[in-house]
C-alpha positions as CSV (number, residue, x, y, z in Angstrom):
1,X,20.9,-7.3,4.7
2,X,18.7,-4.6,5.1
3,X,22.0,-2.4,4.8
4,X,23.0,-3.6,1.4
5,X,19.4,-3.1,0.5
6,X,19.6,0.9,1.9
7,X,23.3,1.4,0.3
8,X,21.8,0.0,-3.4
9,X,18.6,2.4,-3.2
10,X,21.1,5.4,-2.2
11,X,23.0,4.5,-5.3
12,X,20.5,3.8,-7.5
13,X,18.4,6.9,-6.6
14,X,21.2,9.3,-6.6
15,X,21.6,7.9,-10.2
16,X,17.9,8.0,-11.7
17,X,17.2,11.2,-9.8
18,X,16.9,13.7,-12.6
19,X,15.2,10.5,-14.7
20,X,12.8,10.5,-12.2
21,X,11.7,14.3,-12.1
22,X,11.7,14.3,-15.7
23,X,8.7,11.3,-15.6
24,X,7.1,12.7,-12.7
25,X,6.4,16.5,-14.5
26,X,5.7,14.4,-17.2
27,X,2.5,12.7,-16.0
28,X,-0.3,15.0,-16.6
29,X,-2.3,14.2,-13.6
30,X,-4.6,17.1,-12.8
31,X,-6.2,17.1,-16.2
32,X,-6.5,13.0,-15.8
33,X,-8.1,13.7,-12.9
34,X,-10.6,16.5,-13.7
35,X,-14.2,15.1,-14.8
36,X,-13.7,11.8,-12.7
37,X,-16.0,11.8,-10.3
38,X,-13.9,10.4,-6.9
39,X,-15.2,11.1,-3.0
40,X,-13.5,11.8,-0.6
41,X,-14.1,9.1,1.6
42,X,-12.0,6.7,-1.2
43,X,-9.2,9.4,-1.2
44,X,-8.8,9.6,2.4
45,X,-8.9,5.1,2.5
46,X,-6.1,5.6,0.4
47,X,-4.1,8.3,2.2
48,X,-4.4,6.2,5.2
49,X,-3.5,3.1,3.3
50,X,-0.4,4.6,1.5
51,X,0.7,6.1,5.4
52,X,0.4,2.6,6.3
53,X,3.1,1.5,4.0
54,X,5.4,5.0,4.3
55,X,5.8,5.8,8.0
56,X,3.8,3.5,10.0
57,X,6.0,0.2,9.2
58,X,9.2,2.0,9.4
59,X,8.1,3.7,12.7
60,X,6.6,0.1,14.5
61,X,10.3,-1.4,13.2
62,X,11.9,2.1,14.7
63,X,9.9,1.7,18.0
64,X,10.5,-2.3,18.4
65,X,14.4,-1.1,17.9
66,X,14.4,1.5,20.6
67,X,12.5,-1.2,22.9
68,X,15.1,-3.6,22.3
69,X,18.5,-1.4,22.4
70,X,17.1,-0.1,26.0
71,X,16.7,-3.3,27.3
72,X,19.7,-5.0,26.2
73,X,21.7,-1.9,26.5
74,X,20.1,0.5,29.6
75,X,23.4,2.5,29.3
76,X,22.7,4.3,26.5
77,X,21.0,7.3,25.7
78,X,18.2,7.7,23.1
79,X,17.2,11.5,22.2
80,X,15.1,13.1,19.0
81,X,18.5,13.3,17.8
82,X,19.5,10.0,17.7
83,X,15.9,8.9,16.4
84,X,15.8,11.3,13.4
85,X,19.2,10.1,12.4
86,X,17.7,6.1,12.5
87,X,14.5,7.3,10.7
88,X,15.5,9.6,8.3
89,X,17.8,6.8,6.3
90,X,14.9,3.9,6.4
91,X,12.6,6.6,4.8
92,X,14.9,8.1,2.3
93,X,16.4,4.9,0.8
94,X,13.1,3.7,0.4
95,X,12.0,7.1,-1.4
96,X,11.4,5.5,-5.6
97,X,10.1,2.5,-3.5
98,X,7.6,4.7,-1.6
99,X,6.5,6.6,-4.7
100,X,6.0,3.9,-6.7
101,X,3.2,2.3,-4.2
102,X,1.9,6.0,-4.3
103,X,0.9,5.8,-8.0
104,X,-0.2,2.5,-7.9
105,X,-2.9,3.8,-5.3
106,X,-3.3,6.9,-7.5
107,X,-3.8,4.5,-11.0
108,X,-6.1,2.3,-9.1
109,X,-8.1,5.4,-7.8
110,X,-8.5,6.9,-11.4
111,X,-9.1,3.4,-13.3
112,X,-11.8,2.9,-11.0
113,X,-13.6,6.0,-11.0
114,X,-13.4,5.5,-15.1
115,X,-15.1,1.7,-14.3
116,X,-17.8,4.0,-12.5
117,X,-18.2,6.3,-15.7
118,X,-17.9,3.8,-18.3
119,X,-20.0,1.2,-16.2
120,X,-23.0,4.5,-16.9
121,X,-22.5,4.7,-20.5
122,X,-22.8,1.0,-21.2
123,X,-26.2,1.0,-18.9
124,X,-27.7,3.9,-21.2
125,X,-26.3,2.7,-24.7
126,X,-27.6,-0.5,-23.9
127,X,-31.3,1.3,-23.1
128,X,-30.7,3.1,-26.3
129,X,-30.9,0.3,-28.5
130,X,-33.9,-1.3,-26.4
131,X,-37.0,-2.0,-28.4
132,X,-39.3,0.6,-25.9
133,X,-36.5,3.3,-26.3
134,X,-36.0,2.7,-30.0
135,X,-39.7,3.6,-30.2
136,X,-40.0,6.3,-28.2
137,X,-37.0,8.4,-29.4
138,X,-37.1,9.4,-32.8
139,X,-33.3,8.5,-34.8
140,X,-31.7,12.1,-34.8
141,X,-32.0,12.0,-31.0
142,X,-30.4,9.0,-30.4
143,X,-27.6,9.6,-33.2
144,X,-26.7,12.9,-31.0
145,X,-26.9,10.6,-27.8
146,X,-24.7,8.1,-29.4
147,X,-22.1,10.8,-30.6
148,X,-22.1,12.6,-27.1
149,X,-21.5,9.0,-25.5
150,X,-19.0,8.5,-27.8
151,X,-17.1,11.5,-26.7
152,X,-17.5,10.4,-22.9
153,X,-15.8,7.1,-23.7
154,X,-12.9,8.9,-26.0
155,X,-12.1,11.1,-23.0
156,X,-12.2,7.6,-20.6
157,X,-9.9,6.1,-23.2
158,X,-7.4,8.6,-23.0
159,X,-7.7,8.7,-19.0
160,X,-7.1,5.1,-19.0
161,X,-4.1,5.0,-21.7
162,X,-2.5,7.8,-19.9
163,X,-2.6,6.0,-16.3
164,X,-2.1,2.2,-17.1
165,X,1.1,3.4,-19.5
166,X,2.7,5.5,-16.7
167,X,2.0,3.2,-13.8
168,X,3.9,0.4,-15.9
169,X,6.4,2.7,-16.8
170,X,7.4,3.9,-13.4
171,X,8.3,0.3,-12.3
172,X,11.8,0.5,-14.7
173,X,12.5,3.0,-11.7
174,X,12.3,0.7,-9.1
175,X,12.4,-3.0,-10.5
176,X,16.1,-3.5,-9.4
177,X,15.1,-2.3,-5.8
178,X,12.3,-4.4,-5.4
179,X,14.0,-7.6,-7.1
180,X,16.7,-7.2,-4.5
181,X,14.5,-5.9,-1.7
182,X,12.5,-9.0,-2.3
183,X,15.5,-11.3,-2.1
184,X,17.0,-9.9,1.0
185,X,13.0,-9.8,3.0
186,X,13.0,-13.5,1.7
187,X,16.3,-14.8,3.5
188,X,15.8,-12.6,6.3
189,X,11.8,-14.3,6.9
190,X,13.4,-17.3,6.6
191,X,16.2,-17.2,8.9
192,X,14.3,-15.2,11.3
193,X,11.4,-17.7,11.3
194,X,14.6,-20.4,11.8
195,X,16.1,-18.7,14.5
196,X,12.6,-19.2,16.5
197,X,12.7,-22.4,15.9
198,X,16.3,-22.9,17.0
199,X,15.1,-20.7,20.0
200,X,12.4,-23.1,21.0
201,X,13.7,-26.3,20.4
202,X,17.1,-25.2,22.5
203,X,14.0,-24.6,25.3
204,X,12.1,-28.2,24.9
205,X,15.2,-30.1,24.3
206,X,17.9,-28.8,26.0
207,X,16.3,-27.0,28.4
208,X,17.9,-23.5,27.5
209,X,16.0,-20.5,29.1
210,X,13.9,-19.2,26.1
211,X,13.7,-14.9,26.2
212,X,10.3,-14.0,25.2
213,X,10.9,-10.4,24.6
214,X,13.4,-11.1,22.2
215,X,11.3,-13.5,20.2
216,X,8.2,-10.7,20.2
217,X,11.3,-8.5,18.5
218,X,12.1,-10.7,16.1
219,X,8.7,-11.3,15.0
220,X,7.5,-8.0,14.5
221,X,11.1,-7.1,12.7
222,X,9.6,-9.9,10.3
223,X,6.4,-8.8,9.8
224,X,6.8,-5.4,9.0
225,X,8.7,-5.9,5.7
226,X,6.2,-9.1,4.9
227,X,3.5,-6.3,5.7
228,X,5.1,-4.0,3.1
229,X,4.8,-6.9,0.8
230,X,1.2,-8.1,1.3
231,X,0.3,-4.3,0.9
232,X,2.4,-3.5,-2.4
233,X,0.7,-7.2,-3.9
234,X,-2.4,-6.3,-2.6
235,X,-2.8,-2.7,-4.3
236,X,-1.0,-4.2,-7.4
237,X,-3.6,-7.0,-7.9
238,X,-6.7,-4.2,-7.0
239,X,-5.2,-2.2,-10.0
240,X,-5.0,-4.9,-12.1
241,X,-8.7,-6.0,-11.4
242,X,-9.9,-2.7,-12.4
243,X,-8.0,-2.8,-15.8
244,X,-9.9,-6.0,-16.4
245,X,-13.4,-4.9,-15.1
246,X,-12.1,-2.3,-17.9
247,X,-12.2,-4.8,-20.5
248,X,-15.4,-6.9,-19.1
249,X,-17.4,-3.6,-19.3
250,X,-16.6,-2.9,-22.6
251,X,-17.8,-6.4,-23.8
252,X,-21.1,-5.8,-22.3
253,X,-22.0,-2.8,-25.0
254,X,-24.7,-4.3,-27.2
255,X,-23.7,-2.3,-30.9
256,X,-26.3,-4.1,-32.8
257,X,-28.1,-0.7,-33.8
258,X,-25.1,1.9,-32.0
259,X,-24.2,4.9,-34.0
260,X,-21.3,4.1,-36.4
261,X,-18.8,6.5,-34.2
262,X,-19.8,5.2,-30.9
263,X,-18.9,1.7,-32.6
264,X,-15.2,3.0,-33.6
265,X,-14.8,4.7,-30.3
266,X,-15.6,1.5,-28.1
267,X,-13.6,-0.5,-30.7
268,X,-10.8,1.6,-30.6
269,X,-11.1,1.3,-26.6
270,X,-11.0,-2.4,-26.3
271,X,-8.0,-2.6,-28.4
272,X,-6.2,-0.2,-26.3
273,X,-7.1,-2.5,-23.6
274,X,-5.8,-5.7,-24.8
275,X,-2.1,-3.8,-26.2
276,X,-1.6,-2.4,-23.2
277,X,-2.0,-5.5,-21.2
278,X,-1.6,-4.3,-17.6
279,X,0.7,-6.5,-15.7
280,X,3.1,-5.6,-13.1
281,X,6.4,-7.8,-13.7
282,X,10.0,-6.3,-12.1
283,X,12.6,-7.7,-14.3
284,X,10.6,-10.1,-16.0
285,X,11.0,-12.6,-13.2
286,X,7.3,-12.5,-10.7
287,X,4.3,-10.9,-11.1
288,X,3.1,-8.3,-8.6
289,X,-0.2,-9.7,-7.1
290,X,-1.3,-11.9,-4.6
291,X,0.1,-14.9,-5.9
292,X,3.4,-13.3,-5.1
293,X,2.6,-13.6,-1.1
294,X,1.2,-17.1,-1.5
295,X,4.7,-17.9,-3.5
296,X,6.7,-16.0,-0.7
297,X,5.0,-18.4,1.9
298,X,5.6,-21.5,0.0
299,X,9.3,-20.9,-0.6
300,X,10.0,-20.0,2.9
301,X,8.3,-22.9,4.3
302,X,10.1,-25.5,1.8
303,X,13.3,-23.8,3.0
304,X,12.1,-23.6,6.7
305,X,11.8,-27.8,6.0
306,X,14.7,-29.0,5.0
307,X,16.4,-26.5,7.6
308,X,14.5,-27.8,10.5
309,X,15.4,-31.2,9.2
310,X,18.6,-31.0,8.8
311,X,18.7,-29.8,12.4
312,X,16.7,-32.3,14.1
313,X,18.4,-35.2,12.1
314,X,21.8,-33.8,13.8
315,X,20.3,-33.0,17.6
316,X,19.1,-36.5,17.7
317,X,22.1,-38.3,15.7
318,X,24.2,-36.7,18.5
319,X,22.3,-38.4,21.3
């Protein structure tokens, strides 16, 4: 399985190649980036989280591999060679895969550090229009205020627009991929998690010797791709938090006595919001969040049923 899955990346990337450079040099991302105010501790959670995903998983399935080929096969002989030539195809198949879990961490990044700006703007428009600062501030001052607000949030609009419309546009890259990667993870979990059981109950009930080792194998050569899973729902579903937090902080402005601009600017903003509708959906068919895992875990436990089933209504038939 996973070598149909690495054959239809190969072919699919080899095709969308020049497609892909094209979007990438596309997406203006320095000048999104410039003005938002983002630390570096949240950077560096990221890097670590997106090295998670694009060498650690492949390298704890590479490992687990070597492990197992040395015990079941002492004879042979494992060298940098031999381990660059496993590695480098697991990585490079997975390239638009990889990339595309890159910019989700990147969009959720900049749409939160816009949640942090625009979450300051509505706190001081809303002390604008309080009855002390009303008072206190004559109306030419806070007309100015209001219009430099109102470029702040035009400038966060953009931001957002420009970062919600290319991370949804750089799924069409990769939606076959995943569809199909999804698939083949799916029938692997289940069959792997089946093959346990088949190991065990050959243990109990017929009294088979049961080889630990190669159960720990097996379960960590599930794992990993559910890992890459959890991880690519998880930072979906963060993303598409933010873009609603988006749309919560923009109800919060109080406009009763804004500036007529700053009223068309916020207006203007929220309906960018609602068009663009953030949702991750590959092919139309499941929604990228964490829902998705919880669905994954139901269908391969309604499968893992009826299998086990099946199998105990023949071991004990035959007896």
């Amino acid at each position: 399985m996973n070598v149909c899955v690495c054959l239809f990346n190969y072919v699919t990337q080899w095709e969308k190649t020049l497609q892909i450079i094209r979007f990438q040099n596309s997406v203006p991302l320095f000048k999104v980036l410039d003005s938002l105010d983002i630390s570096a501790m949240i950077v560096w959670r990221a890097f670590i989280y997106s090295l998670l995903k694009i060498v650690f998983c492949p390298l704890i399935a590479y490992i687990t591999l070597i492990l197992y080929q040395r015990r079941s096969h002492p004879e042979s002989q494992w060298t940098s060679v031999t381990t660059t030539k496993t590695m480098l195809p697991l990585i490079v198949s997975n390239q638009i895969n990889n990339c595309f879990f890159g910019g989700l961490v990147i969009a959720n990044l900049i749409i939160a550090a816009v949640n942090r700006k625009l979450h300051g703007i509505v706190k001081e428009a809303n002390m604008l229009q309080s009855p002390v600062q009303m008072n206190l501030h004559k109306p030419y001052y806070r007309t100015r205020r209001f219009c430099e607000l109102a470029d702040l949030l035009d400038e966060l609009a953009r931001k957002y627009g420009v970062t919600a419309c290319r991370s949804k546009n750089y799924l069409r890259f990769t939606d076959w991929s995943m569809v199909l990667s999804m698939m083949m993870n799916l029938l692997g979990i289940t069959m792997g998690c089946y093959n346990q059981y088949l190991a065990i109950a050959d243990h109990y009930i017929n009294e088979e010797p049961f080889d630990l080792f190669l159960a720990i194998v097996l379960v960590v050569f599930l794992a990993v791709p559910f890992l890459e899973l959890v991880m690519v729902a998880r930072i979906s579903n963060e993303t598409l938090m933010e873009t609603r937090r988006t749309g919560e902080l923009l109800q919060r402005f109080d406009l009763q006595h804004a500036d007529a601009r700053f009223k068309q600017v916020v207006n203007a903003f929220w309906l960018q919001v609602i068009t663009i509708d953030y949702k991750l959906i590959p092919l139309g068919l499941l929604e990228l969040n964490t829902s998705l895992v919880n669905k994954v875990f139901s269908s391969v436990t309604g499968s893992l049923l009826i299998l086990i089933q099946s199998d105990l209504t023949l071991r004990f038939s035959l007896k």
